[in-house]
N, C-alpha and C positions, 0 to 999 in steps of 0.2 A: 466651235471657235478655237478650237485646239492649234490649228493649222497657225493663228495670227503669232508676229511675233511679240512676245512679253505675255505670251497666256501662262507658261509655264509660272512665272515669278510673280502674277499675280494671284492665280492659282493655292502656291506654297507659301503666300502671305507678306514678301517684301513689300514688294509692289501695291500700288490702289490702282494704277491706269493703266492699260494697257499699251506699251511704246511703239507697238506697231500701227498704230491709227493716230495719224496726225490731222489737225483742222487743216486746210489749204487755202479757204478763205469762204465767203459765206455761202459760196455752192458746192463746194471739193469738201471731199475727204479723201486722205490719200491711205489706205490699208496695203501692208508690209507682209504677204507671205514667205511661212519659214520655207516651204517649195510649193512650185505650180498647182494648181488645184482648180481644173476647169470648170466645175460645179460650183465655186464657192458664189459666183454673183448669186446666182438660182439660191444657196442658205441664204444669204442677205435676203432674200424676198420674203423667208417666213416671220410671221409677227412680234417673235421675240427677240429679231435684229435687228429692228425696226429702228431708223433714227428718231430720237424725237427730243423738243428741246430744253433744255437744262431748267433753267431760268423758272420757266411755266408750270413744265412739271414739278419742281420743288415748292413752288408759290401755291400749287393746286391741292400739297397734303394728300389726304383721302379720298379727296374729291376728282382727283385724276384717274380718269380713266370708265370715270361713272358720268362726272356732270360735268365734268373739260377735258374735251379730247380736241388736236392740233392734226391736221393731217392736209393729205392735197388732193383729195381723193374726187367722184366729180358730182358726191353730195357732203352736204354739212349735217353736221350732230345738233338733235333738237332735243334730243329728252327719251333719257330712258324710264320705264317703270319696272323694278327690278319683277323679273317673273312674271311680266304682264306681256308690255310692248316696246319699242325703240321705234322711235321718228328720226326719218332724216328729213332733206330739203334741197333741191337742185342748187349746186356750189355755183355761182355765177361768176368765179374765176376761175373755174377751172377750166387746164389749158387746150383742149382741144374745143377751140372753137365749135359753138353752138348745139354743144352736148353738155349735159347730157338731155334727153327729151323729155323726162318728165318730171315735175314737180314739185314732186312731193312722195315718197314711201315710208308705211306703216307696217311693220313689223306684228305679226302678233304671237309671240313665244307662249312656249309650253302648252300648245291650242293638242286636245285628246286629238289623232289619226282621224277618227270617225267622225267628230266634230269638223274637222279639217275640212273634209269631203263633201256635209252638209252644209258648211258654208259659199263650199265654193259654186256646188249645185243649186244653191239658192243665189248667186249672181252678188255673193257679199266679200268673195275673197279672189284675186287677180291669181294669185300666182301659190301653188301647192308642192309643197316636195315631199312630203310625207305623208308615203301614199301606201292602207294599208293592205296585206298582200292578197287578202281575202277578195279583197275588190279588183284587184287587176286582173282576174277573167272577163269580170262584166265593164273594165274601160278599154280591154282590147279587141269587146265585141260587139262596144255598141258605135253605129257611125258615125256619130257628134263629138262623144268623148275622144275617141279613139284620134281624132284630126288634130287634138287636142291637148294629148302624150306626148312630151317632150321628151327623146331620148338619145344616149351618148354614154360612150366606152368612161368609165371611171378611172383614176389612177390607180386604182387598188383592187387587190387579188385578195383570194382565197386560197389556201393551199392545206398540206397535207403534211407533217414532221414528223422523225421520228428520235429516238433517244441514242447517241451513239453508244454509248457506254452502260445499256445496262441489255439483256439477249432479251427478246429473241433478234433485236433491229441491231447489234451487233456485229451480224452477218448480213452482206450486200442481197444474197439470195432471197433472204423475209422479206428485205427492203423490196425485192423487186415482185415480189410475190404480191406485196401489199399496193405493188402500183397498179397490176396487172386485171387485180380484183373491182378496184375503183369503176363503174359504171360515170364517165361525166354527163355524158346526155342525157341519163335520167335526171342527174340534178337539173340540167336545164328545164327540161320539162315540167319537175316540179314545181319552179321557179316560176315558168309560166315565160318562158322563154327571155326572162330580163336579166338573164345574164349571159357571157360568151365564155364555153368551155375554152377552159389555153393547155396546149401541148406544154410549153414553158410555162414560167411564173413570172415574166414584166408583163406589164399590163400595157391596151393598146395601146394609148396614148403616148407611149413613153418611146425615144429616138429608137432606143436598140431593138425594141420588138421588132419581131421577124415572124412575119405570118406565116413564112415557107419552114418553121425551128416543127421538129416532129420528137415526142420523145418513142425512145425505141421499148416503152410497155404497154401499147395501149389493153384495151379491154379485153382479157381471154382468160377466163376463169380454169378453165384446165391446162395452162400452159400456168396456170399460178400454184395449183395444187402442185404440181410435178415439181417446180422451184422450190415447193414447202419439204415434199420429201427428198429431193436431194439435200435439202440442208438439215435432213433430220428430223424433219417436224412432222413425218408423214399422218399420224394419228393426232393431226390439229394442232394447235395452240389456247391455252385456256387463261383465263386470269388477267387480265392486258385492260388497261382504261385510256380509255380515248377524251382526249381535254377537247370540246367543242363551244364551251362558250354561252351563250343563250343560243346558241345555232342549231337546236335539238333537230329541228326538221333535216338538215344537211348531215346532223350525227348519225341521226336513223338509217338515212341509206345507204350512209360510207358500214354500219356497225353490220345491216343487212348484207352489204355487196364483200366484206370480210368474211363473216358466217358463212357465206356461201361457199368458201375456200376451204374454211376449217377453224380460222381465226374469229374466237371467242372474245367480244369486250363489252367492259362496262363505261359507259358513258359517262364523263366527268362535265356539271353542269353548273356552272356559276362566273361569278367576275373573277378576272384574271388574278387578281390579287390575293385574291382569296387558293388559290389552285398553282401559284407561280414558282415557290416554293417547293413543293410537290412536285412538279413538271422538272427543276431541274435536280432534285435529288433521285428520279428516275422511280420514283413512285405511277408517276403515269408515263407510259412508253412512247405515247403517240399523241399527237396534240394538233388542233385544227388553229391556223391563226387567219383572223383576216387584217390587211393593213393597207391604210391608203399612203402612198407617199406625200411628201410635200411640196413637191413638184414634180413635174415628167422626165425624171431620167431614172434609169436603175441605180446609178451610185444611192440612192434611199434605200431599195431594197438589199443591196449588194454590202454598203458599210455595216450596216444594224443586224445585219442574219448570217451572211452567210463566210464572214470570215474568222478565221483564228483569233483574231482579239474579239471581234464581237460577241463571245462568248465571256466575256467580262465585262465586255463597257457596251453590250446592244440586245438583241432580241433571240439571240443563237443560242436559246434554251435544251439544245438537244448535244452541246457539244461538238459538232460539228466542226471537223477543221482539215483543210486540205488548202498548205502553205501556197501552193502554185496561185488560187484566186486572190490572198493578200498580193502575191506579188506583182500580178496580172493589173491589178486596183492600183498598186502606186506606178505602173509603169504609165497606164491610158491615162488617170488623171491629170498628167502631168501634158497632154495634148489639148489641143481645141476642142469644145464643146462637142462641134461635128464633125470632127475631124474621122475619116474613114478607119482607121487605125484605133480609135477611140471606141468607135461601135462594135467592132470585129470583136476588139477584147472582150467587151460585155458580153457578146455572144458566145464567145466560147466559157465565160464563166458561167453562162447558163447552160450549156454542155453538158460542164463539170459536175454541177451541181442534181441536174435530172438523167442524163442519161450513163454518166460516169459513176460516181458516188452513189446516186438515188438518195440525196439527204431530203431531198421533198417530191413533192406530188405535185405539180399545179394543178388547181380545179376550176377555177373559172374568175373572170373579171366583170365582179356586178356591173351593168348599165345604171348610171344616173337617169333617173326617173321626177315628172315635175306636170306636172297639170298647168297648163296657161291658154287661154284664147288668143287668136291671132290677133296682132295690134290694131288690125281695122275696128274687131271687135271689143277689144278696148276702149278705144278714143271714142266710137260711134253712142 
């Protein structure tokens, strides 16, 4: 919300309201950018920009947002049970004529993986997304299930960082040494094929992805040694911790397909919060992130990681900073969404960032995964 004008002043405390968003009357709001920003509708669509109305919500107290919710969505809020379930109900104003098509949905939260799967093979649950990974051999090989797997490119990637500021990833050569080593297709395979290795790191869904973007490391484990000893490291590297997250299986083969070069790590294993700290005082050199955007375009990936200020105010834990992509950032933003000119730019900041720099790795963009029967078999 930076972008609005009066954020600064209400920000530093004069201010209560923000002057750049004016009522226009009961369907307008008129919002005041301090410059162009072709992304900004797409923020407006995440949930904590969310209009919602005054009045209701202060009349609701604590009970807003649990047991009255106001929205226009094309079901109504029936009742949550906190950590159990949430009911809706087909909205019968909502505006696109004669949707939505069904009835009624029942929610059931925090249902165990395995339970998950038993319910739905007993014919008690419609629709699963939390599918565990054990079992995706036998639902991509059996004929029923398999008809049955609902799948689709994710907005979010996986990738690979490193630390600018502390050696051996100091030097572009390690950098590239460490791309070089990466095996993706065995991750797929691990995977079980539900996800899609990326040469880049936007993910498919998103405008600028470019299926034809190649980076110039792919897999060649003795063309990685040779980069190690040109840069000095020819008798390996040892000591080095790798942040992966709960992702131990993904850590294993990045820590393996390293080894294999020369490069020595120990696997850093917990919640971010716990490790973030750590990550940016250069205690761990190398750090796995994974991140969905919040909607389809790279300015998500591109604001939060990969520029010189988002090493202050985003996710660019490794210091990373190469002025050209800030400026590359405010020049596209300031065009149409699709504007041809707009996308060019973000592809060349993917460039920059994987075959210039090497400040990351891309490793693959999970597929959204979801168990459902065809609607015939539904309604039937």
């Amino acid at each position: 919300m930076e972008n609005v004008v009066g954020y600064d002043e209400v920000i530093k405390g004069p201010a209560k309201e923000l002057s750049g968003i004016k009522i226009i009357d009961d369907h307008t709001v008129e919002i005041m950018l301090k410059k162009p920003q072709a992304v900004f509708p797409a923020i407006l669509s995440m949930s904590m920009n969310a209009i919602i109305p005054k009045k209701e919500s202060i009349d609701a107290d604590a009970k807003w947002g649990s047991e009255v919710l106001i929205g226009t969505g094309p079901f109504r809020f029936v009742e949550w049970v906190a950590g159990q379930k949430a009911t809706y109900e087909r909205n019968p104003d909502y505006y696109k004529t004669g949707t939505p098509y069904i009835d009624k949905i029942e929610l059931n939260l925090n249902v165990d993986p395995a339970t998950q799967m038993l319910h739905y093979e007993n014919g008690e649950a419609d629709w699963v997304e939390d599918i565990p990974a054990a079992e995706l051999p036998r639902l991509l090989s059996d004929p029923e299930l398999s008809k049955q797997l609902r799948r689709a490119p994710s907005v979010g990637t996986e990738r690979l960082a490193f630390h600018f500021k502390v050696k051996p990833f100091d030097d572009i050569k390690v950098r590239q040494a460490a791309a070089m080593a990466i095996d993706k297709e065995a991750l797929v395979k691990k995977r079980s094929g539900t996800i899609t290795s990326l040469e880049g790191y936007y993910a498919i869904p998103m405008l600028q992805y470019d299926k034809n973007f190649k980076s110039k490391y792919p897999h060649d484990p003795e063309k990685a040694k040779a980069l190690l000893k040109e840069a000095g490291y020819g008798d390996g590297i040892k000591g080095l911790k790798l942040y992966v997250g709960q992702n131990t299986e993904t850590g294993q083969l990045i820590q393996a397909d390293l080894a294999a070069i020369g490069i020595e790590i120990e696997l850093a294993v917990g919640q971010l919060k716990e490790w973030r700290d750590r990550i940016r005082a250069g205690d761990v050199a190398m750090f796995w992130y994974g991140w969905a955007a919040s909607f389809p375009d790279a300015f998500d990936f591109t604001s939060a990681w990969t520029t010189c200020a988002s090493a202050d105010t985003g996710y660019n834990d490794g210091f990373y900073c190469n002025k050209t992509i800030d400026d590359t950032l405010e020049k596209v933003e300031a065009l149409p969404l699709t504007d041809p000119e707009r996308i060019k730019g973000y592809r060349e900041i993917e460039d920059i960032v994987i075959n210039q720099d090497v400040a990351w790795v891309g490793l693959d963009n999970p597929q959204r995964l979801a168990l459902a029967p065809k609607m015939s078999m539904m309604t039937s």
